[in-house]
N, C-alpha and C positions, 0 to 999 in steps of 0.2 A: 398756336395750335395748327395742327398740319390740317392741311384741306383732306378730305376722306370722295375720293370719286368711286359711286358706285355705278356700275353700268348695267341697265338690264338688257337684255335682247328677249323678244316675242316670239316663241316657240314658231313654229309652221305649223299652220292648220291644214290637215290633213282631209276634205271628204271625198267620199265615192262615191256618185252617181250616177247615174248611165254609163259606166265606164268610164265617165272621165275625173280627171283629177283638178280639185279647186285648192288655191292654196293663197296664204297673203305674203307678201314681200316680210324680208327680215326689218327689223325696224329698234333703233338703239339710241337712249337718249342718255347723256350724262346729271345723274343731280347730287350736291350737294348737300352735304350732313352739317345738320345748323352749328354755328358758333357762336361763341358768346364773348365780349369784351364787358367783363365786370371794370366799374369804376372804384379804383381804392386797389385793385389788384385782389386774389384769391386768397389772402390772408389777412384780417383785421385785427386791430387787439384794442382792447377800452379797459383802464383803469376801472375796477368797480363803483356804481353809482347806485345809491339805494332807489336816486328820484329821477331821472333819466331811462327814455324807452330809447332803444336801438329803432336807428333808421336807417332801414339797406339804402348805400351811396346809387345804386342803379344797375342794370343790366339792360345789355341789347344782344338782340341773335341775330343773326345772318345765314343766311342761306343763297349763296353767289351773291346778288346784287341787290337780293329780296328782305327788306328786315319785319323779322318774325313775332309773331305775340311769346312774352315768356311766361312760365309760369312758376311760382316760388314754393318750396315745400320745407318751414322748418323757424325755429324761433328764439332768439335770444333774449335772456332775462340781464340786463347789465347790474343788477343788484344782487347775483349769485356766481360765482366764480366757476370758471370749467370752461372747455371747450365745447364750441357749437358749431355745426353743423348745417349751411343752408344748402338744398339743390334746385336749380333750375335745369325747364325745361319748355322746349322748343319742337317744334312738328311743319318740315317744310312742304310744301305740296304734292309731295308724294307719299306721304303718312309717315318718314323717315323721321326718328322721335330721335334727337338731341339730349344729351344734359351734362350742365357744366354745375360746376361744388364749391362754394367760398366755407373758408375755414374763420371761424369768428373767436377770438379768446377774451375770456374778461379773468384782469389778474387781479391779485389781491393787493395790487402796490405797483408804483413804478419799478420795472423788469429791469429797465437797459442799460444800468452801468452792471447788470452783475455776466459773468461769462463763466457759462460752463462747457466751453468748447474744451479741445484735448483726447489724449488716448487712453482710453479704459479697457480694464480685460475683465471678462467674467467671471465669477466666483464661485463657479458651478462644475461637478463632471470635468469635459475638458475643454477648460476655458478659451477662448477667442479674442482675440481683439478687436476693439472697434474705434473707430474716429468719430466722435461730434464736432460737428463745426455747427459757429454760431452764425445765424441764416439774417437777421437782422436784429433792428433794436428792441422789436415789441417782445422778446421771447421766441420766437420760433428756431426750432435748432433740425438739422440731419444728424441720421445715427446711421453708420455702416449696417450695424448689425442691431435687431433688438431682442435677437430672442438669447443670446451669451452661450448657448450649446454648439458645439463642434463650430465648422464654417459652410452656415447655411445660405451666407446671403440674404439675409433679412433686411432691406433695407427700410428705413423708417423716420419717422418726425414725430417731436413732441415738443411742448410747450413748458416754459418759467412759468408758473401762475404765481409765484413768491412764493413771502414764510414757509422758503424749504419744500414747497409741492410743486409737483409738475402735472403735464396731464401727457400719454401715449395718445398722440394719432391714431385713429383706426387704419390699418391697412392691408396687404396681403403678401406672402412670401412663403416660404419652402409647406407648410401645413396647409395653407389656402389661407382664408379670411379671417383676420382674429378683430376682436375689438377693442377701440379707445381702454381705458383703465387708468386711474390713478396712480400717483407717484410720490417718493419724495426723493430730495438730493440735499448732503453737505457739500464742505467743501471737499471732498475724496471717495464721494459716494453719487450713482444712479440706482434708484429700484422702483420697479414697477411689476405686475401681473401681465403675463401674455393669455387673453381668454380667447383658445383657438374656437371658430365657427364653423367649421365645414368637417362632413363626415368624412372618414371615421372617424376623428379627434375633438368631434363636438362638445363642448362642455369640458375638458381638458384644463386646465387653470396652471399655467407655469410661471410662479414666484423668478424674479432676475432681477440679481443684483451685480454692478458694475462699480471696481476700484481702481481710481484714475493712476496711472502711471507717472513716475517721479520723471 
């Protein structure tokens, strides 16, 4: 993660009194926007377990040289499949509020021999192409495109959860912010719901379906 240097500078204070003028020196210090080194990496995945509670591997924040209280907001059930979502959050001495996002998936089965990387076009209007590539072995993939209308540049990630379902990442692209949603895939099929969140297109619901190319 890139370091973020903000810089403030202290306005000049300005008074008048008896005609004279009071003022303080300009005055500029650099601080640091906290980080965070999750343990396990930003993406996890667990086999589902009916009897098994998740235990986050750890987080630390930083703040130049300073390491910060984190704070966790978010919960996994290993006994229900889907993707989950934890965010942390960190506040370095200048009230400058951090937060970093581990992605948690619990599939239905072991994911990693199966591969649905390749080129799909969408099924829709006027169709696009897109490339997934497989990101590693737990299920996590990139999708050029997720929404299959014109070429918007939607780029995106979703999850193998197995028996044929996947799960969309929540993320953001040409409509602004849409949300995670469900999926399934054969072997020559993606489909999933795009649920855009941001006005005007709030609550918009766009069905897309992708047919991998020979």
């Amino acid at each position: 993660m890139i370091k973020r240097l903000l810089t403030y500078g202290l306005l000049v204070l300005i008074l008048v009194s008896c005609e004279k003028w009071y003022y303080t020196d300009n005055v500029s210090h650099v601080s640091y926007l906290p980080e965070f080194e999750m343990e396990g990496g930003d993406f996890l995945s667990y086999i589902q377990n009916d009897t098994a509670e998740f235990e986050d591997p750890g987080v630390t924040a930083w703040s130049g040289d300073e390491e910060l209280v984190v704070y966790a907001d978010g919960e996994v059930d290993l006994s229900h499949p889907g993707v989950y979502a934890i965010n942390y959050y960190a506040q370095n001495e200048d009230k400058l509020i951090g937060m970093g996002r581990r992605i948690v998936a619990v599939t239905y089965e072991d994911v990693s021999d199966n591969d649905l990387s390749g080129t799909y076009e969408g099924t829709n209007w006027e169709p696009v192409e897109s490339k997934v590539r497989k990101v590693n072995e737990n299920g996590l993939y990139d999708c050029e495109e997720v929404m299959g209308y014109y070429d918007l540049e939607m780029e995106g990630s979703f999850v193998d959860l197995g028996e044929n379902k996947l799960m969309l990442i929540d993320g953001e692209g040409y409509f602004g912010h849409y949300a995670a949603s469900g999926g399934e895939y054969t072997l020559s099929t993606l489909s999933w719901t795009i649920y855009l969140l941001d006005e005007p297109n709030d609550g918009i619901q766009i069905p897309v379906i992708w047919r991998k190319k020979e």
